[in-house]
NUMAR-228505 format. One record per residue: x, y, z of N, C-alpha, C in turn; residue number from 1; residue in three letters. Coordinates in nm, 3 decimals. Last residue first. Example, Ala and Ser with C-alpha at 12.3 -4.5 7.8 and 13.67 -1.06 7.14 Angstrom:
// NUMAR-228505
rec nX = 1.285	nY = -0.225	nZ = 0.708	caX = 1.367	caY = -0.106	caZ = 0.714	cX = 1.290	cY = 0.003	cZ = 0.787	k = 2	r = Ser
rec nX = 1.319	nY = -0.569	nZ = 0.780	caX = 1.230	caY = -0.450	caZ = 0.780	cX = 1.320	cY = -0.330	cZ = 0.780	k = 1	r = Ala
***
This chain:
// NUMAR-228505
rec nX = 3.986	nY = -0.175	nZ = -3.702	caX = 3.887	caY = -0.261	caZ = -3.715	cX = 3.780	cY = -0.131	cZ = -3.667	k = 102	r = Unk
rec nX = 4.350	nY = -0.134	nZ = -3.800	caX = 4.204	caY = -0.075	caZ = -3.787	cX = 4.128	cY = -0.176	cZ = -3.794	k = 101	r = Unk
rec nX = 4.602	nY = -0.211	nZ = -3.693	caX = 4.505	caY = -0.270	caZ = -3.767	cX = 4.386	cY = -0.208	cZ = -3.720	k = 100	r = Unk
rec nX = 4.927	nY = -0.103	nZ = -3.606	caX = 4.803	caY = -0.144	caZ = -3.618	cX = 4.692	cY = -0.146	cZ = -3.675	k = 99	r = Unk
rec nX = 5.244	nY = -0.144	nZ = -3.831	caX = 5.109	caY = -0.019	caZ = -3.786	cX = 5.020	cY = -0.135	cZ = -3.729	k = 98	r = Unk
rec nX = 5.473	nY = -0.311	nZ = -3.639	caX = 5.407	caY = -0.324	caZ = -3.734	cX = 5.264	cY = -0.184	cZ = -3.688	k = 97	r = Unk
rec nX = 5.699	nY = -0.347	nZ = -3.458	caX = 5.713	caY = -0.232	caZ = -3.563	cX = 5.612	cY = -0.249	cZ = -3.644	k = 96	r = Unk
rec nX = 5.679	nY = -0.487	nZ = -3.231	caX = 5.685	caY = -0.487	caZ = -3.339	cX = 5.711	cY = -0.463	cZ = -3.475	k = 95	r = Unk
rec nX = 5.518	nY = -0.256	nZ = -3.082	caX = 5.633	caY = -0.293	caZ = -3.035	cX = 5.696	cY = -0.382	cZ = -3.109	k = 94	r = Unk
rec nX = 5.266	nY = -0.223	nZ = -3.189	caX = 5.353	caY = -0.110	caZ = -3.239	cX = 5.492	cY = -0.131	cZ = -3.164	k = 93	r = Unk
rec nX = 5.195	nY = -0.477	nZ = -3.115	caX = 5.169	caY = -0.454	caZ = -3.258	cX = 5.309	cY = -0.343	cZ = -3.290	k = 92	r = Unk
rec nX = 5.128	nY = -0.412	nZ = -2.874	caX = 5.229	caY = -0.523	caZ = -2.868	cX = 5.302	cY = -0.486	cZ = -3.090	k = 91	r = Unk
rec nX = 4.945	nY = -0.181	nZ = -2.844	caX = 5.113	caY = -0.190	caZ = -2.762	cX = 5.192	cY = -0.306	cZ = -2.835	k = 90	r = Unk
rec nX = 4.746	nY = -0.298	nZ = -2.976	caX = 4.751	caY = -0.180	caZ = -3.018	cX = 4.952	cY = -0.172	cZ = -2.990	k = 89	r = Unk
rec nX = 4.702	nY = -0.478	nZ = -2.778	caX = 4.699	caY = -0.558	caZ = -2.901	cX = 4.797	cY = -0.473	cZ = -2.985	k = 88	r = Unk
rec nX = 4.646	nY = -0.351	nZ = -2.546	caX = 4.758	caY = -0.420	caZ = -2.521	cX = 4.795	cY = -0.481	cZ = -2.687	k = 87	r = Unk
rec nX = 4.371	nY = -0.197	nZ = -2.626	caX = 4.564	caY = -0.124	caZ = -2.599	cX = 4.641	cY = -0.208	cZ = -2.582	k = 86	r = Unk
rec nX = 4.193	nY = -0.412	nZ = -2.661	caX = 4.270	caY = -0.344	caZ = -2.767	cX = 4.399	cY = -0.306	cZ = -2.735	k = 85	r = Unk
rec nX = 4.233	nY = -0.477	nZ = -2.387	caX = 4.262	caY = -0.564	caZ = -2.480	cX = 4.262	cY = -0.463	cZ = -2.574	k = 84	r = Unk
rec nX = 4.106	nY = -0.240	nZ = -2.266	caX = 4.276	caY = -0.285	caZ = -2.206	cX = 4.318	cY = -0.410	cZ = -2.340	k = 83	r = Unk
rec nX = 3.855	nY = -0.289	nZ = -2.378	caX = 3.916	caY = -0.154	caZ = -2.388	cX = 4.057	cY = -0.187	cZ = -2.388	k = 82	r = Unk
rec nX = 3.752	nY = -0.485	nZ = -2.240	caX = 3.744	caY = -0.535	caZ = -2.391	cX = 3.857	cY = -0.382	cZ = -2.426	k = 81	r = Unk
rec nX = 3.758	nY = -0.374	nZ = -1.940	caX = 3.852	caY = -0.498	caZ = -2.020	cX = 3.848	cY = -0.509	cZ = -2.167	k = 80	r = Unk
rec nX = 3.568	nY = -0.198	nZ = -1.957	caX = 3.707	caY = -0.147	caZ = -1.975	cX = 3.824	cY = -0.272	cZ = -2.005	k = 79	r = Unk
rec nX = 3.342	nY = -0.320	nZ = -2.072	caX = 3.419	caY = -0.247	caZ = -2.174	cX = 3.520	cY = -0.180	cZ = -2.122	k = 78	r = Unk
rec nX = 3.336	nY = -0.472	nZ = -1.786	caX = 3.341	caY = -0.544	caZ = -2.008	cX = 3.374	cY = -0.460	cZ = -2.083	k = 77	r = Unk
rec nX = 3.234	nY = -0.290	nZ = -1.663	caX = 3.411	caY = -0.395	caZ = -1.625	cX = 3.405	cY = -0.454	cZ = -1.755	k = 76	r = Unk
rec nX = 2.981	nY = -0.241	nZ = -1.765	caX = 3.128	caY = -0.107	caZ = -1.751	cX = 3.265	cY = -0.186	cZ = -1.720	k = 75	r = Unk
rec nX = 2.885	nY = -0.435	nZ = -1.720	caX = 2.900	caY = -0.381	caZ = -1.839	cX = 2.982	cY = -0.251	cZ = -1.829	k = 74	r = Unk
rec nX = 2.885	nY = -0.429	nZ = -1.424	caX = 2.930	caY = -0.578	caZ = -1.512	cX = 2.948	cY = -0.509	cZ = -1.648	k = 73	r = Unk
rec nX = 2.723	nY = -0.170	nZ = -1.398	caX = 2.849	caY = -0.177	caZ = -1.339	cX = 2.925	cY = -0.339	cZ = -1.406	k = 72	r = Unk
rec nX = 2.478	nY = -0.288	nZ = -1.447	caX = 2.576	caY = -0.169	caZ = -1.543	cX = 2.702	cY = -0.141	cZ = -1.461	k = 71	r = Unk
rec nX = 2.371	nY = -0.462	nZ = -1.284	caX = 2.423	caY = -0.486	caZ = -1.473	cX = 2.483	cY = -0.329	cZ = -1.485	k = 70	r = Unk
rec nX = 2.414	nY = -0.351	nZ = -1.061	caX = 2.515	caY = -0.453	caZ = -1.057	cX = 2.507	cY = -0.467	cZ = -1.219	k = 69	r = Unk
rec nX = 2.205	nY = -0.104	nZ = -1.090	caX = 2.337	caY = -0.078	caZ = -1.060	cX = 2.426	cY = -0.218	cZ = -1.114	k = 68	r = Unk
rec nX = 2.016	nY = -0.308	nZ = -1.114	caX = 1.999	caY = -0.235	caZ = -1.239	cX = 2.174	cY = -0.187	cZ = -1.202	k = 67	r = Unk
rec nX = 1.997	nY = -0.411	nZ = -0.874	caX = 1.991	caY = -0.488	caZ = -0.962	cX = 2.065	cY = -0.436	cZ = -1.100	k = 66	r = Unk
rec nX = 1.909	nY = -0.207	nZ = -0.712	caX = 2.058	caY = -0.270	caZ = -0.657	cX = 2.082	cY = -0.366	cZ = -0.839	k = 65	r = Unk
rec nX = 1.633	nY = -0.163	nZ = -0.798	caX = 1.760	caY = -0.058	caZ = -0.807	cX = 1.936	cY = -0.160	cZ = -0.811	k = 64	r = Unk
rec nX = 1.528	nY = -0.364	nZ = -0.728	caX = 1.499	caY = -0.329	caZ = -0.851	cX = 1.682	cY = -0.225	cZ = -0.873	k = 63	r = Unk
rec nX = 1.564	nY = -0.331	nZ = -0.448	caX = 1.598	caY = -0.439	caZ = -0.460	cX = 1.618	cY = -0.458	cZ = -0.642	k = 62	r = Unk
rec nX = 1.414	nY = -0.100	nZ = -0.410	caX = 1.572	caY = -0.060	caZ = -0.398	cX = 1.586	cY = -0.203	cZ = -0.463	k = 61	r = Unk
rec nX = 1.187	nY = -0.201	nZ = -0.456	caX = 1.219	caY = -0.070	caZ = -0.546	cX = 1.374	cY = -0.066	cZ = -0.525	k = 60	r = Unk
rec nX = 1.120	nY = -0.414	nZ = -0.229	caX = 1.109	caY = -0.421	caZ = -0.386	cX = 1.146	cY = -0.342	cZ = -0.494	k = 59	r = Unk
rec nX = 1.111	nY = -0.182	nZ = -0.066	caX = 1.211	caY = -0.293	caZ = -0.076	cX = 1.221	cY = -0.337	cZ = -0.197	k = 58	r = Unk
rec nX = 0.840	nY = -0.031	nZ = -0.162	caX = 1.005	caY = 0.089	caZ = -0.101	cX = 1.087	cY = -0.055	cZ = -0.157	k = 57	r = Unk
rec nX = 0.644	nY = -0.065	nZ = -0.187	caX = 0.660	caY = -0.129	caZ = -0.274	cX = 0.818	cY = -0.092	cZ = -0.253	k = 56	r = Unk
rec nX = 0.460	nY = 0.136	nZ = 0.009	caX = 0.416	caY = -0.070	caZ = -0.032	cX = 0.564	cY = -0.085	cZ = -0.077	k = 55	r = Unk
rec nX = 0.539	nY = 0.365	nZ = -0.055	caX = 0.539	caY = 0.347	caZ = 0.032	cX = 0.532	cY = 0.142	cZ = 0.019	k = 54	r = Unk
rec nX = 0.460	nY = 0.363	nZ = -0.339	caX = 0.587	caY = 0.504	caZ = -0.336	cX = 0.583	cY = 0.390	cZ = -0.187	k = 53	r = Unk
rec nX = 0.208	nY = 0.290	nZ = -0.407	caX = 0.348	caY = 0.250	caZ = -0.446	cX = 0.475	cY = 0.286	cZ = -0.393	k = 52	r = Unk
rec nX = 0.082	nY = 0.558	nZ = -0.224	caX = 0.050	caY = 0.353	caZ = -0.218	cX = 0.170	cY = 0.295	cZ = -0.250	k = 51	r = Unk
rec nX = 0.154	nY = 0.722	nZ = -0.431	caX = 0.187	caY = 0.711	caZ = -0.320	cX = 0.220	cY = 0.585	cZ = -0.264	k = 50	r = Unk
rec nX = 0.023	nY = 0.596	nZ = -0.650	caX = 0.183	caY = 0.660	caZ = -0.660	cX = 0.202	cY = 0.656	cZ = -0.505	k = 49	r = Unk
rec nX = -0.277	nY = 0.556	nZ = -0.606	caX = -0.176	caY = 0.437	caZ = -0.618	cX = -0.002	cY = 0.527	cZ = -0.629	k = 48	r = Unk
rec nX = -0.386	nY = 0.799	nZ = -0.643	caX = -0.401	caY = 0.739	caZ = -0.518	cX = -0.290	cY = 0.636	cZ = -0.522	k = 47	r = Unk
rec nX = -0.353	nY = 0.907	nZ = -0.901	caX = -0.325	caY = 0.967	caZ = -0.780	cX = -0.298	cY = 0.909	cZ = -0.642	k = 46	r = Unk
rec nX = -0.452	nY = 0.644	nZ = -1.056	caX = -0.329	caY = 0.687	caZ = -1.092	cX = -0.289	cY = 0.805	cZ = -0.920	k = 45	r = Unk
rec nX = -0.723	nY = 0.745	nZ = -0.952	caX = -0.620	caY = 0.615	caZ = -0.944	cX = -0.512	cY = 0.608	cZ = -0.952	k = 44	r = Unk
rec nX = -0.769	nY = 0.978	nZ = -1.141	caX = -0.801	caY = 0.956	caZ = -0.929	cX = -0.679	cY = 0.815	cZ = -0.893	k = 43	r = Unk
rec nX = -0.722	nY = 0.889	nZ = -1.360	caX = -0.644	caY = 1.018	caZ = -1.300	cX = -0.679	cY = 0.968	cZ = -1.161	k = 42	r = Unk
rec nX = -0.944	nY = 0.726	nZ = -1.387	caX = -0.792	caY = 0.682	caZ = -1.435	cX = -0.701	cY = 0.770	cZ = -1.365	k = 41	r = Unk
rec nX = -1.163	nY = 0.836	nZ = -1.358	caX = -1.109	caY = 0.765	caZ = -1.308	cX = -1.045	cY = 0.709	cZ = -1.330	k = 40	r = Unk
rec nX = -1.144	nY = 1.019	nZ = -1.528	caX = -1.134	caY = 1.093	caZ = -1.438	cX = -1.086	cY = 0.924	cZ = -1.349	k = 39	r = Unk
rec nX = -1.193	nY = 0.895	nZ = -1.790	caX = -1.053	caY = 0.970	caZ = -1.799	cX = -1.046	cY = 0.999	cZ = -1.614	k = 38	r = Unk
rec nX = -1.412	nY = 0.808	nZ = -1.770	caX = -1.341	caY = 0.725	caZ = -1.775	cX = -1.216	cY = 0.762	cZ = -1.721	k = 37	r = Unk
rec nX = -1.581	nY = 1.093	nZ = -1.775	caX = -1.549	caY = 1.010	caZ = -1.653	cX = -1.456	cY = 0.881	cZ = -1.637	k = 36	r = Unk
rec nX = -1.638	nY = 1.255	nZ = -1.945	caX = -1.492	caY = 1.285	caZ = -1.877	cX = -1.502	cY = 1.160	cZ = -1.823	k = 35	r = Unk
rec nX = -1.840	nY = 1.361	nZ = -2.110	caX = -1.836	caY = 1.206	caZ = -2.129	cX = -1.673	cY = 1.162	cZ = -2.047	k = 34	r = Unk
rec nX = -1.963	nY = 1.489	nZ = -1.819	caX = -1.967	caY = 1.469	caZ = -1.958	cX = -1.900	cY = 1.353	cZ = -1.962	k = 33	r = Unk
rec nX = -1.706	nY = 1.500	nZ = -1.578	caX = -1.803	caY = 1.620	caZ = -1.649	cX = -1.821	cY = 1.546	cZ = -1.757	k = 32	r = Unk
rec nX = -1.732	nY = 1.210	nZ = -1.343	caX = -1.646	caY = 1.313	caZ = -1.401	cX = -1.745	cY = 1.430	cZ = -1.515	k = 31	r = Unk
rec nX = -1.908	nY = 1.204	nZ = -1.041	caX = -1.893	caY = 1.135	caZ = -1.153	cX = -1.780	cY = 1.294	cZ = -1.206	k = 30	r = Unk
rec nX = -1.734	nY = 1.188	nZ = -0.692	caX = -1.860	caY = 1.265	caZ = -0.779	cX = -1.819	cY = 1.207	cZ = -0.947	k = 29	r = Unk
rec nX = -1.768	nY = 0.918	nZ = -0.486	caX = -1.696	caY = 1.054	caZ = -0.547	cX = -1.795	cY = 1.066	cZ = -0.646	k = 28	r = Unk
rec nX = -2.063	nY = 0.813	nZ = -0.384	caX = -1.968	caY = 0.858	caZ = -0.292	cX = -1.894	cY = 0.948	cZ = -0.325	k = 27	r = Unk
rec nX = -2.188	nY = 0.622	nZ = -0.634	caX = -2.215	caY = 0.757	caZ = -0.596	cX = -2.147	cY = 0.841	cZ = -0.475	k = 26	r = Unk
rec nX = -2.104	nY = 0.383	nZ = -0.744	caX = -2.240	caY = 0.393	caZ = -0.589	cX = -2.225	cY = 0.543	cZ = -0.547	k = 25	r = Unk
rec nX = -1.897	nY = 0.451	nZ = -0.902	caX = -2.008	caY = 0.432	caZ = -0.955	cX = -2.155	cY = 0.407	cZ = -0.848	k = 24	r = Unk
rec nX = -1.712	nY = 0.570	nZ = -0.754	caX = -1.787	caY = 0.652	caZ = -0.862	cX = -1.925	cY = 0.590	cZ = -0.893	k = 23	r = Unk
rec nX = -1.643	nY = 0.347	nZ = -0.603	caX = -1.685	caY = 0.487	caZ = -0.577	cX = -1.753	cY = 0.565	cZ = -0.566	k = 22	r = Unk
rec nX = -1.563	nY = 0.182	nZ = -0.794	caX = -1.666	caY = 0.137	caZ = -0.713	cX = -1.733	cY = 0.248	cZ = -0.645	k = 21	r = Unk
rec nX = -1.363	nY = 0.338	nZ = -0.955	caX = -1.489	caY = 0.281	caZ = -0.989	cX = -1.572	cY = 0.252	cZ = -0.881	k = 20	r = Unk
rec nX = -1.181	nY = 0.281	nZ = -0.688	caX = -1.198	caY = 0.419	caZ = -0.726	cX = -1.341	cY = 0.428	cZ = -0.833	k = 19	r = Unk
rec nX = -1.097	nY = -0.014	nZ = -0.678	caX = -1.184	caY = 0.064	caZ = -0.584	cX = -1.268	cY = 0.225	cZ = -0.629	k = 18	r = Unk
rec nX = -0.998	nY = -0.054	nZ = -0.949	caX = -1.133	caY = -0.085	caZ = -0.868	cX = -1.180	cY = -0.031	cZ = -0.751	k = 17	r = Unk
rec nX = -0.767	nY = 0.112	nZ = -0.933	caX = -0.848	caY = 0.129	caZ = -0.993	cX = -1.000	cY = 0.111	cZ = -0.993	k = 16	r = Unk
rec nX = -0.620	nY = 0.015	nZ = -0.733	caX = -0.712	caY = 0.145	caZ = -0.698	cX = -0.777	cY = 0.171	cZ = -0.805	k = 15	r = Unk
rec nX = -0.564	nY = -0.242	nZ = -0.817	caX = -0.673	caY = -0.211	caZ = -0.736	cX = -0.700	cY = -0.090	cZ = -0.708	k = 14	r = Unk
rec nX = -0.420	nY = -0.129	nZ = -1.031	caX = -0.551	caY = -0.195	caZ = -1.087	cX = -0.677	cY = -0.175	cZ = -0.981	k = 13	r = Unk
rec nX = -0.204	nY = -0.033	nZ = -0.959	caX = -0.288	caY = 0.029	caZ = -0.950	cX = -0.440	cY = -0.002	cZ = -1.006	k = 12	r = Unk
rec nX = -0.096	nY = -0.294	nZ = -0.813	caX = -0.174	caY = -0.181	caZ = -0.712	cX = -0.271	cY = -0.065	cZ = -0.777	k = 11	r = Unk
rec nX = -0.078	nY = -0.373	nZ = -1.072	caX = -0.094	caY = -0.460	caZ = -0.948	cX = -0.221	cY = -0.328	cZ = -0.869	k = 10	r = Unk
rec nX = 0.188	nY = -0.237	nZ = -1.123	caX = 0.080	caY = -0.232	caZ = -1.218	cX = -0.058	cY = -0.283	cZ = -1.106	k = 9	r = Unk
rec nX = 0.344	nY = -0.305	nZ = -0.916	caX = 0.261	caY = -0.135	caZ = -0.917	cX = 0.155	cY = -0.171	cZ = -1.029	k = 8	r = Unk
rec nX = 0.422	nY = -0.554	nZ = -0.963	caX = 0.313	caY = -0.461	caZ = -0.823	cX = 0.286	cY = -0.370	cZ = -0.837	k = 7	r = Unk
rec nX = 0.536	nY = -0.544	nZ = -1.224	caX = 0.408	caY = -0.618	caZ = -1.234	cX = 0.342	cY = -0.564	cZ = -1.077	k = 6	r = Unk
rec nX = 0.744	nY = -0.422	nZ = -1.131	caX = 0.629	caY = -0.330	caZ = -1.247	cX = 0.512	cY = -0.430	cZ = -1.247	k = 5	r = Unk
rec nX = 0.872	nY = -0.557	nZ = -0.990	caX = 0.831	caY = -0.456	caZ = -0.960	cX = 0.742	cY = -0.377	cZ = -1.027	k = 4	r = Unk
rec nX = 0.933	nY = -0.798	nZ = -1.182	caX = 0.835	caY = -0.811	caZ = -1.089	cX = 0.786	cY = -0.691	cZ = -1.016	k = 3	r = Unk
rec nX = 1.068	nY = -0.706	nZ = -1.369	caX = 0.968	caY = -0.680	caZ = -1.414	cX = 0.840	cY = -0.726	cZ = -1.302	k = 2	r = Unk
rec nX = 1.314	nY = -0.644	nZ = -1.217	caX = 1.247	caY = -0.523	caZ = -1.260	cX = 1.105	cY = -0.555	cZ = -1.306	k = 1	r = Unk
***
């Protein structure tokens, strides 16, 4: 995951530079007033989602598949840590003894 965030961060640096370079040789138009930092952050941010959305597809499912397999490992841990209580819970009250709050 954090290599996928390090390419988009990545990509959008370079549209960041490019999108300055732009602005600043006069091609896109400057932003209103003292707007312009803000504007080229927004243009960039616009241009790079896509960019990302398309570059970065394998690397995104590969992020995905990842995130599925830990939470699916942590869902088989708490239904096993789960079946261990009930069997503790079963053996206890087969016993005759109350079980033990924890």
């Amino acid at each position: 995951m954090l290599r996928y965030t390090l390419m988009r961060l990545g990509i959008f640096v370079g549209c960041f530079v490019v999108v300055w370079g732009l602005v600043y040789s006069g091609v896109v138009p400057r932003g209103v007033g003292d707007a312009n930092g803000m504007w080229v952050v927004l243009l960039a941010l616009v241009l790079s989602a896509p960019i990302s959305f398309v570059v970065l597809r394998k690397e995104r499912d590969r992020a995905s598949l990842q995130v599925v397999q830990k939470v699916d490992r942590m869902k088989s841990n708490l239904e096993a840590n789960r079946s261990q209580e009930d069997g503790a819970d079963d053996s206890a009250r087969a016993q005759g003894q109350a079980p033990q709050a924890s």
